[in-house]
N, C-alpha and C positions, 0 to 999 in steps of 0.2 A: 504494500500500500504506500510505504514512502517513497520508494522509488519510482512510482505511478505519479505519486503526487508532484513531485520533483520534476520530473520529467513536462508535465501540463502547467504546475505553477510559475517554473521559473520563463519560459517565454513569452509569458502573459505580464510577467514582472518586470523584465528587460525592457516590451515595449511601453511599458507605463512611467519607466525610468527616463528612457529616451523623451519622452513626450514633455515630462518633467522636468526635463534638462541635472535629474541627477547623475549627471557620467563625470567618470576621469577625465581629465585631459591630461593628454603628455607635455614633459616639459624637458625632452631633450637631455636629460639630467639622469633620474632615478624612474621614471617614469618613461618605457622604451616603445611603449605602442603609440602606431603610427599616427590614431584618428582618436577621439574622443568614445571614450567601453562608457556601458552603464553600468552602475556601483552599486552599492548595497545588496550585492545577490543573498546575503545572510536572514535576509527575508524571505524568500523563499526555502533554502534550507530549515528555516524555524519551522514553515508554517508546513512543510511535506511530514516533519518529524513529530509536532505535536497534533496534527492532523489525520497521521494516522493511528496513534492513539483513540483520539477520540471517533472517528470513522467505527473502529474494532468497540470501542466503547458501546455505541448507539446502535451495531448490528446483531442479527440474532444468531448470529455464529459465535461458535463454542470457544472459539480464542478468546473472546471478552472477558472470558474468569481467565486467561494466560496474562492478559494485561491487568486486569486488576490484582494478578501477584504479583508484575513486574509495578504497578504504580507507587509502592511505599517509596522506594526508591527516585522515581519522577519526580514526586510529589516534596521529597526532600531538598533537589536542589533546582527546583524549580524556580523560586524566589529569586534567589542569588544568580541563575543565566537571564532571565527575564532582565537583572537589572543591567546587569554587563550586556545581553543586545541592546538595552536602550539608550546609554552611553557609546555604545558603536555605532545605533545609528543615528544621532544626533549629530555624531562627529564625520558619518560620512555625509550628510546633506548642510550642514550648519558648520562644523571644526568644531573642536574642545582641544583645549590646552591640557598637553601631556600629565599634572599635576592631578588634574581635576580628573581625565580616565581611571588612573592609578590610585585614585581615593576608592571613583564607585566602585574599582575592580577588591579592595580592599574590605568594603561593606557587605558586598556581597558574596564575598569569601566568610566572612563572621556570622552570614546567614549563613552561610553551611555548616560553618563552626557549630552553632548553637543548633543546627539539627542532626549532628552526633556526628557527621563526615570529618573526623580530625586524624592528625599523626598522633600514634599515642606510644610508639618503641621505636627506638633507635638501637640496630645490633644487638638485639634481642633483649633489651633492658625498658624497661618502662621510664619515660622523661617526665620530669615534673608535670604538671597541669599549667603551671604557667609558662613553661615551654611548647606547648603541643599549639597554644595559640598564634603565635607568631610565625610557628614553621608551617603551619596551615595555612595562613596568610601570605606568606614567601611562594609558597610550593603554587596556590591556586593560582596568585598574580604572574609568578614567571611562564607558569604553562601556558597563561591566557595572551601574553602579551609575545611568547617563544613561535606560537601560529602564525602572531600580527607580522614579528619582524621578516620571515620568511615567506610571507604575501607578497616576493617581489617579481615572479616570475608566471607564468599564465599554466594556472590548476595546479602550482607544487603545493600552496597550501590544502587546498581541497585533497590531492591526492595523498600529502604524508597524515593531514588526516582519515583520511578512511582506511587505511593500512594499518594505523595504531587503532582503530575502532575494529575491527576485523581481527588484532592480536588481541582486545581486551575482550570481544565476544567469544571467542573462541577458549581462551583462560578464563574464564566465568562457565562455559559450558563446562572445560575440561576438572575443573573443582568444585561442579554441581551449585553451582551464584546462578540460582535461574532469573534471579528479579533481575540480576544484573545485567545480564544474558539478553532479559527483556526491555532493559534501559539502551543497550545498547544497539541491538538488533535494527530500530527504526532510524537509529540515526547512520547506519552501514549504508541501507537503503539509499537514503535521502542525499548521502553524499554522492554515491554511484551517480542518480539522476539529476544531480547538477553536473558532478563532473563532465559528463555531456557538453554542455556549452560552458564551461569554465575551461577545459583544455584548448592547448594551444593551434589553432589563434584563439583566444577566447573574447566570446560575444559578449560577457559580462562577466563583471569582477566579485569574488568576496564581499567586501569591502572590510571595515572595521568591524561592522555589525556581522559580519560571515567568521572573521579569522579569531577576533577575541572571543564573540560565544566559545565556537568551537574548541580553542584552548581549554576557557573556562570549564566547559562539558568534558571534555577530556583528563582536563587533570581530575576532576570529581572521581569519575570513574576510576581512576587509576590509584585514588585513594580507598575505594571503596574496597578494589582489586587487594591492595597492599596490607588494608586493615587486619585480615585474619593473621596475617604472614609476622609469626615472632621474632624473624632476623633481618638482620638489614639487608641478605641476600635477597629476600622472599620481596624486598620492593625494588630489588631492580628489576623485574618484569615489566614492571609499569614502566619505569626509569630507561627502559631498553624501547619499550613501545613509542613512547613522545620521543626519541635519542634525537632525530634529526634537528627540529627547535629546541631541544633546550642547548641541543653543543651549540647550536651558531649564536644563543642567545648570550651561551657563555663566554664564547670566542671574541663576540661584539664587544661584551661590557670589558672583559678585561684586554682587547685591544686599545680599546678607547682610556682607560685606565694606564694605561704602559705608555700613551700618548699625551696623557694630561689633558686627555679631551674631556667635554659634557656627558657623561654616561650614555643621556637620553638622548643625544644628537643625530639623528637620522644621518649615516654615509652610505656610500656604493661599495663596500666592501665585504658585505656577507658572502657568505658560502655559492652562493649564485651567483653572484657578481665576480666574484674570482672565479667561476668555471666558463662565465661569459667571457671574461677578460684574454682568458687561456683560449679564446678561438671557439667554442663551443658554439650552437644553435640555443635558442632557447627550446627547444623542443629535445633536443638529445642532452640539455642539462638537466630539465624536468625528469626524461626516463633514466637516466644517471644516479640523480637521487632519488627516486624513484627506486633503483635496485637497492640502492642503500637504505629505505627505507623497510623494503622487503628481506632482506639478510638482519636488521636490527629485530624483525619480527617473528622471524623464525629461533635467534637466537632468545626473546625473550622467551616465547613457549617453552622449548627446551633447560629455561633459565627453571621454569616454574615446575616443570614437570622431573628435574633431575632431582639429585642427594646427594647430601657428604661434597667429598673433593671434587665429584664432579660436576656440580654447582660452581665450585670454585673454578673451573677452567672454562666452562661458558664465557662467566663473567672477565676471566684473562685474554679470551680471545678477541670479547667485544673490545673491553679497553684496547689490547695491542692493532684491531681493525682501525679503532676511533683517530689511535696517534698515527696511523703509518696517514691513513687521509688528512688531517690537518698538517702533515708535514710536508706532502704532495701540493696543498693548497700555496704554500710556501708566503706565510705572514710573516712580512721583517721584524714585525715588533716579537715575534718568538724566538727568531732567529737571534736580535740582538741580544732580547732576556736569557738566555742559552749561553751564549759567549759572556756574558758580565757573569752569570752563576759559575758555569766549569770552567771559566777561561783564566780565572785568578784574579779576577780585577776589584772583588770584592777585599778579599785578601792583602790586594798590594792599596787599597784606600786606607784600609786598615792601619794599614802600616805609613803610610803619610800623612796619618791624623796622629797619629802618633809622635810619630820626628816632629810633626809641627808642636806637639805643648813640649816637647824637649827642647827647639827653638826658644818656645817663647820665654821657657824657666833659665834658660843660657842668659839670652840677651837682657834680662831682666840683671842676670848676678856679671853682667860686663861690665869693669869699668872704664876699659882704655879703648881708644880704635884698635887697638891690636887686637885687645881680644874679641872684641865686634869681631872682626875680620875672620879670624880663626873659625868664632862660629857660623857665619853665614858661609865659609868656603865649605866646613863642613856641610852644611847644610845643603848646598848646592850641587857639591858632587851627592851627597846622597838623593836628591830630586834627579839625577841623572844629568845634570848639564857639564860640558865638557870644559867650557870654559866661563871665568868668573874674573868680574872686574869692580871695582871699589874705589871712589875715587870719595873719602871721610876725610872731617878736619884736614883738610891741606896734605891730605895724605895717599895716594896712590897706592892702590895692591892689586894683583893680578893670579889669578892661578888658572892652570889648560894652556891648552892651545888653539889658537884658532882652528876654525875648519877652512886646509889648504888650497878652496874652491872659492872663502872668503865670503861662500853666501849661508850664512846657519840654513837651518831650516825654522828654528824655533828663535826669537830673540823678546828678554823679558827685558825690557829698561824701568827703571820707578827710580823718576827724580828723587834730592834726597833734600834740595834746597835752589839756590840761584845757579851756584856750581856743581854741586856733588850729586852722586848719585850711583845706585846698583844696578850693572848688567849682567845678565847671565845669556849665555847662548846654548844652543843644545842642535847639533847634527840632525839630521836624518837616520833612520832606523830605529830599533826598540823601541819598547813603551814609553807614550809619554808619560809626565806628570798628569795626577790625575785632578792637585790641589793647587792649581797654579794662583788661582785668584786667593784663596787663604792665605797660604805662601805670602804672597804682594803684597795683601791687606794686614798682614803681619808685620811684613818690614816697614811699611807706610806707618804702620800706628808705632812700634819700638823706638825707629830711627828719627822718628818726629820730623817727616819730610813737607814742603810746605803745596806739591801737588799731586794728584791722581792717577798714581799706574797705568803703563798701557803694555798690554800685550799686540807684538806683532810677526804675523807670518811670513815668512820669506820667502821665495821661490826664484825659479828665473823662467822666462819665458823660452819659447822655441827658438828666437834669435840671441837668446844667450844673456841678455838683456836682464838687469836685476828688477825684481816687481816686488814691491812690498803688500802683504795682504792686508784685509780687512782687521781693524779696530778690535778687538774683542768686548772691549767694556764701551757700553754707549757712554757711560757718564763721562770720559775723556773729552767727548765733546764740548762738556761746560768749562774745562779749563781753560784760562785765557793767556796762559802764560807758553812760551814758545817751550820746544824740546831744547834737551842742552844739547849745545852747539858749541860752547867755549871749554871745551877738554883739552887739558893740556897735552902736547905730546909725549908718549910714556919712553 
């Protein structure tokens, strides 16, 4: 019956869309269809999946006592999707600000809360009561908003949800959950006969009101699924069913996180968009994920249906699937997080925050230039630079050698007053310093210089030509006083 429904209501809905002028339009951007889609297809979905409830309801066929044992469960988080479609479709015809979705989506997660749908074990331990609310709240909102951010592509979201509706109906049959079975069953339907005109090219889109119900209704289910399960293996079934949205959702935020970007910032860089990027169609990215959608879901079953250790290597093979495809996808921001973790750079900070309060305890117990001298030469060659220059109180010091090419690759200068002042130079190859500006802002505060460090890069051009790089500190700019220039000859 939903599928029937689906099938009749959603082109009746399109052209009422159209006429309405509720459609997309693309914008070249994030938005890649050619002409203007009608939106809000999540009405149609709603109304083929509680439609056919009630159809089986009002009929005099014998199923109506099958749906009135699946309805407890309906009936439970009914409230709570009712209110997340109607913040999806306010915001597909009207906009809402990202704040105000993530509240209702939050509200009406506490309406489920408070009709028994909670996490209530983690790894087989029971969590406080005041813990089970928040991760209730976490868990509904990411799944609801994990469908929205993978809405970028025509029917991946429709399609990775009916694939995890199809592994939750199946694990509800296969563990005897008939309500659940029953919950889900209409909404398997209802996706199939949109999918129809949601795949690619698609006639009509999700919208908000299509992608966050569906979340919404998904993670419920997946808690409902998870509820009986005493270990924390027994909720990766669910966990494996939604896999596709929640990794990109996680991939998102802590991309965006490792960037110092806005969490909630819409970019083109999901999971999709890097398979589009790599050359792909959107049609053979769709059945790509697609297959990874279908492999997440066979390993869930199997997740839920094994025991012992061999629960435990389901679970190894998903994870080791999950890493080898996000490393395929090939995100710089993991790649560079990878090299600062194994590559030792946390390690050698370490150790330059270090030297530096040893500086700063030295140059504090200095009393002559000399011993200044001594300790920032020290200092210098431990920062790695090869050569060091000091021109204090009317006093000249020098240690290194130049580099016989005469162009550093690195040069730290920091006035010290009208005349004076500390250079350091540093070659080409090995690590740089990683505390250069502390370093500076060190010597600038101890040696009581009266201007503003500047770091500059050296290079030479292809004609051989010396080029000095770019400024590193903008505040160099406020100084108005010229570089030294009157060094005496050494």
């Amino acid at each position: 019956m939903a599928f029937l429904l689906a099938l009749l209501v959603t082109p009746v809905w399109r052209k009422l869309c159209r006429r309405l002028g509720w459609v997309d339009r693309p914008d070249g951007d994030r938005k890649l269809h050619s002409v203007p889609i009608p939106t809000a297809g999540g009405v149609a979905v709603l109304v083929a999946y509680l439609g056919a409830h009630c159809i089986l309801i009002l009929s005099p066929l014998s199923g109506k006592l099958l749906v009135h044992a699946g309805m407890p469960v309906t009936w439970q988080i009914l409230p709570g999707v009712l209110l997340v479609f109607a913040i999806g479709l306010i915001d597909d015809l009207l906009g809402v600000k990202p704040w105000q979705k993530l509240a209702a989506q939050f509200i009406a997660a506490y309406a489920v809360y408070l009709a028994g749908i909670e996490i209530t074990s983690v790894a087989g331990l029971q969590i406080p009561a005041w813990l089970g609310l928040p991760m209730t709240l976490l868990w509904l909102a990411g799944c609801s908003n994990a469908f929205n951010l993978i809405d970028g592509v025509d029917g991946l979201s429709t399609g990775a949800a009916l694939f995890a509706t199809l592994t939750i109906l199946v694990g509800a049959l296969l563990h005897s959950n008939f309500a659940l079975a029953l919950a889900t069953a209409p909404l398997a339907g209802a996706l199939a006969g949109f999918l129809w005109y949601n795949f690619n090219p698609a006639s009509i889109f999700l919208g908000d009101s299509g992608s966050l119900t569906l979340g919404f209704l998904l993670g419920c289910f997946g808690l409902i699924w998870g509820q009986k399960s005493t270990t924390i293996l027994g909720m990766t079934a669910p966990l494996m069913a939604l896999a596709l949205p929640l990794l990109d959702t996680v991939i998102a935020i802590a991309r965006r996180f490792l960037r110092g970007e806005p969490l909630f910032r819409a970019d083109a860089a999901h999971i999709h968009h890097r398979l589009l990027a790599r050359g792909f169609t959107p049609r053979k990215v769709v059945l790509l994920l697609y297959g990874a959608c279908g492999a997440a879901s066979v390993l869930s079953i199997v997740s839920s249906m094994a025991w012992g250790q061999f629960k435990g290597l389901v679970v190894l093979i998903f994870c080791g699937a999950a890493w080898v495809g996000i490393q395929h996808l090939g995100y710089a921001e993991f790649g560079a997080t990878r090299r600062v973790l194994l590559g030792g750079q946390i390690r050698r900070q370490m150790e330059e925050q270090l030297a530096l309060v040893a500086l700063e305890e030295r140059l504090r117990q200095a009393q002559t230039a000399e011993d200044q001298w001594q300790t920032l030469r020290e200092a210098g060659e431990r920062f790695g630079f090869n050569y060091i220059e000091l021109l204090w109180q009317g006093k000249l010091f020098t240690s290194g050698a130049l580099d016989p090419s005469g162009t550093p690759c690195w040069r730290i200068e920091i006035p010290l007053g009208k005349m004076e002042y500390l250079r350091l130079e540093k070659t080409c190859g090995g690590a740089a310093p990683t505390a250069i500006e502390e370093f500076s802002e060190l010597i600038h505060r101890h040696l009581q210089p009266e201007r503003l460090w500047q770091v500059e890069q050296c290079g030479r051009s292809s004609n051989g030509d010396q080029r000095v790089g770019s400024i590193l500190d903008s505040r160099v700019s406020q100084v108005t006083g010229e570089r030294v220039k009157n060094k005496p000859e050494s």
